[in-house]
N, CA, C and O of each residue as an XYZ file, in Angstrom:
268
protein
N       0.821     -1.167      0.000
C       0.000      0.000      0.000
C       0.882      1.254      0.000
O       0.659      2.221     -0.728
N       1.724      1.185      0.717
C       2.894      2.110      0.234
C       3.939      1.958      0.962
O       3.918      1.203      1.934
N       5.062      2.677      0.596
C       7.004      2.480      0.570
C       7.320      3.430      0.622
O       7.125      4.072     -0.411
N       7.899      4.069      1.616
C       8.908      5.093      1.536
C      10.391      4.881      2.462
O      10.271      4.283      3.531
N      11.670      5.330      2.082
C      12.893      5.343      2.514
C      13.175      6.909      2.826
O      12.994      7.917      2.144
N      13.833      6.654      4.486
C      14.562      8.210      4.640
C      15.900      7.764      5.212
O      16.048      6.817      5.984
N      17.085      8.751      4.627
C      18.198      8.510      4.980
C      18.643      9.503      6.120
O      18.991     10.641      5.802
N      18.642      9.120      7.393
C      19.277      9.598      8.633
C      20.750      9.368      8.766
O      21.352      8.297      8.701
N      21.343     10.899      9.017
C      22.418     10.744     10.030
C      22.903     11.488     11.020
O      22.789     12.709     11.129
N      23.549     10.611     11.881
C      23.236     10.834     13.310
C      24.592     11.809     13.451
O      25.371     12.132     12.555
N      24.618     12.175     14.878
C      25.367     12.893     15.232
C      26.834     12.823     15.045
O      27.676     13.694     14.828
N      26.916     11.262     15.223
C      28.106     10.622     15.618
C      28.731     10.418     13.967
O      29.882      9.990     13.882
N      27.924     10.744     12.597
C      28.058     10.564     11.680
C      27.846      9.232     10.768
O      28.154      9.045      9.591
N      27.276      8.452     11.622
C      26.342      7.552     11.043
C      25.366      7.339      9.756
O      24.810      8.391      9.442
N      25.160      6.661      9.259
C      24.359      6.568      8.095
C      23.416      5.339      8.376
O      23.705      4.144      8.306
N      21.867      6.096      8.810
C      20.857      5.180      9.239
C      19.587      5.416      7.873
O      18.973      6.436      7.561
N      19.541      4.063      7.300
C      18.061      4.061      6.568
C      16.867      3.616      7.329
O      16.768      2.525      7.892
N      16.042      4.474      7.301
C      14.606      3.958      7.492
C      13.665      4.090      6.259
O      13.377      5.034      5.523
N      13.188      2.389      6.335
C      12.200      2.350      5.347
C      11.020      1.949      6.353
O      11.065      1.089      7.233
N      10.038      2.716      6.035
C       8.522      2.144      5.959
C       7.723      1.560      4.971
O       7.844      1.732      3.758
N       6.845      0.814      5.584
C       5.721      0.282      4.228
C       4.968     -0.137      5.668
O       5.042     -0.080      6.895
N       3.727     -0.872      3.854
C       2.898     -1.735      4.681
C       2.542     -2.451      3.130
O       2.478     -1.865      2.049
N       2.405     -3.433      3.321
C       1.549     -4.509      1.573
C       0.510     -3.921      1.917
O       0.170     -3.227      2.875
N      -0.027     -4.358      0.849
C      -1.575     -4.473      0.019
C      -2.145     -5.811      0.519
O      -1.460     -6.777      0.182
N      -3.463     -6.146      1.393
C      -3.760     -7.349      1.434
C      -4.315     -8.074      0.461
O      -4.632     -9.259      0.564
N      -4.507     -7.048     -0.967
C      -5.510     -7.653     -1.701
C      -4.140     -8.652     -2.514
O      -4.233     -9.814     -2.910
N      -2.948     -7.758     -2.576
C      -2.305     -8.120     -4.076
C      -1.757     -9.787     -2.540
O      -1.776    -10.882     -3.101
N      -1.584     -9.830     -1.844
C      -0.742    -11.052     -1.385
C      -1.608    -11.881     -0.289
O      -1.181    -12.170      0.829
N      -2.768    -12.183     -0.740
C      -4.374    -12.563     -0.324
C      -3.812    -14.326     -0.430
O      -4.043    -15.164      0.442
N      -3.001    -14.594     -1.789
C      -2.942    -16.153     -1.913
C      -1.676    -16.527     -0.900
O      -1.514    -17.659     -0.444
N      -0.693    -15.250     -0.583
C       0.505    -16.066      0.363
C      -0.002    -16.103      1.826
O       0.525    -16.771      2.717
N      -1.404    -15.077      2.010
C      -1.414    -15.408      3.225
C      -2.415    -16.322      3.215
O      -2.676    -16.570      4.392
N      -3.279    -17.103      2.311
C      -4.029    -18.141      2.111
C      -2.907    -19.714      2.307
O      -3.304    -20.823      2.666
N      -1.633    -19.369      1.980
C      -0.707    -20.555      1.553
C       0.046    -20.586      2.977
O       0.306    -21.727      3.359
N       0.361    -19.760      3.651
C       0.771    -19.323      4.964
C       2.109    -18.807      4.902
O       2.745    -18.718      5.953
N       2.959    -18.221      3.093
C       3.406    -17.754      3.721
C       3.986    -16.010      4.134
O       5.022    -15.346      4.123
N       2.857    -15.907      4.397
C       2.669    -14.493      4.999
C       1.694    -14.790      6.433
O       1.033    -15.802      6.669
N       1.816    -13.799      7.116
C       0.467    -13.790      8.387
C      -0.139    -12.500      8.161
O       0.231    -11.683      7.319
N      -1.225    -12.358      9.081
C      -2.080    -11.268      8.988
C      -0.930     -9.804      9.610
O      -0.980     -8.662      9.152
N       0.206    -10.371     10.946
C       0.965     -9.790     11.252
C       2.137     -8.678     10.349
O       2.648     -7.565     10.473
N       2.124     -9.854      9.400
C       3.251     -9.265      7.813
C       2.429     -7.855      6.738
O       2.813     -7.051      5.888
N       1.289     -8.168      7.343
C       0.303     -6.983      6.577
C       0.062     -5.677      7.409
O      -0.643     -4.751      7.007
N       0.662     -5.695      8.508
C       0.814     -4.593      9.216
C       1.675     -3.854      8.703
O       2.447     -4.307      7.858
N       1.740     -2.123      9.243
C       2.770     -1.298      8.931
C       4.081     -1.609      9.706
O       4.219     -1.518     10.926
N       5.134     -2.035      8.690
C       6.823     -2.249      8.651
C       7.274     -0.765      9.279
O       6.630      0.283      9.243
N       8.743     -1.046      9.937
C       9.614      0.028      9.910
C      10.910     -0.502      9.975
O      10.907     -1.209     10.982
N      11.814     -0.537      9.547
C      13.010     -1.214      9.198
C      14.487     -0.059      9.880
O      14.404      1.145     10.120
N      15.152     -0.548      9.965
C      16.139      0.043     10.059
C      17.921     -0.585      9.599
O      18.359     -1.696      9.897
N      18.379      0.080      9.126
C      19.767     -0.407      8.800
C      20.850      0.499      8.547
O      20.637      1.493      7.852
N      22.508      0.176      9.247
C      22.888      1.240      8.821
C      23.708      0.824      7.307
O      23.956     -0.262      6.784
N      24.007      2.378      6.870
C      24.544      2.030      5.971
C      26.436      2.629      5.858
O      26.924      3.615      6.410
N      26.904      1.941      5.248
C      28.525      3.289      5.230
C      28.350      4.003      4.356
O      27.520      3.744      3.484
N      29.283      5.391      4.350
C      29.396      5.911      3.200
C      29.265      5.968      2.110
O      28.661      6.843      1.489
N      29.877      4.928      1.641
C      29.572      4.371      0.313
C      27.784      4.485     -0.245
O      27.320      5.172     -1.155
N      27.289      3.813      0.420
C      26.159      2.663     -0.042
C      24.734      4.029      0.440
O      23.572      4.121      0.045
N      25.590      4.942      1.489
C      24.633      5.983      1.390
C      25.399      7.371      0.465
O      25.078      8.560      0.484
N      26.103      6.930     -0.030
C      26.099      8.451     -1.220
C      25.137      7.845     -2.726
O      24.402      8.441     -3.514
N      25.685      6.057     -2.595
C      24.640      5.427     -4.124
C      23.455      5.591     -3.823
O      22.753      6.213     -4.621
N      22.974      5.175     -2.801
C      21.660      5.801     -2.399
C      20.752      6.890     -2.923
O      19.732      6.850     -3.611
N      21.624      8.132     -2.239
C      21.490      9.328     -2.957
C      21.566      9.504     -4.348
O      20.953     10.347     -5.003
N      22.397      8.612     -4.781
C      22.759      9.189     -6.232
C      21.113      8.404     -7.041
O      20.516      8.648     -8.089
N      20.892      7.484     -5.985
C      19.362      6.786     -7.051
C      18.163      7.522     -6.385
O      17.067      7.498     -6.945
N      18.272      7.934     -5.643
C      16.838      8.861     -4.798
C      16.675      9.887     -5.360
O      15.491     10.177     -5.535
N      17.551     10.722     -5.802
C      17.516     12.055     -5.969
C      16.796     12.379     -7.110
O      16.861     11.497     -7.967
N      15.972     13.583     -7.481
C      15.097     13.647     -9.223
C      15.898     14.783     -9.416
O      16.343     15.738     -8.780
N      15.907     14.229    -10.717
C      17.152     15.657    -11.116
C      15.315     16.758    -12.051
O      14.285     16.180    -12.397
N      15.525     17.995    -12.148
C      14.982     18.157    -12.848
C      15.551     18.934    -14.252
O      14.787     19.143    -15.194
């Protein structure tokens, strides 16, 4: 139902992603019919991970809209 990523960093100079979502129950109705999804997996996600330098400047370089 929807996805979004924000790139945090912390004081200490860290590079933290947070992604949110949540699925669609309609589009994944047969994995949680098959079991493998739960009603739990259809709740709203929040993820966290860090990232290094690197992997948060590519990041940026794919997030960004140029106009």
């Amino acid at each position: 139902m929807y996805y979004n990523e924000n790139l945090l960093k912390t004081t200490d100079g860290e590079y933290i992603l947070e992604t949110n979502y949540r699925l669609n129950p309609q589009y994944y109705a047969d994995d949680i019919e098959r079991g493998f999804l739960s009603e739990e997996d259809l709740q709203p996600q929040k993820r966290y991970r860090v990232l290094s330098e690197q992997e948060a400047d590519a990041w940026l370089e794919e997030s960004i809209w140029q106009v």
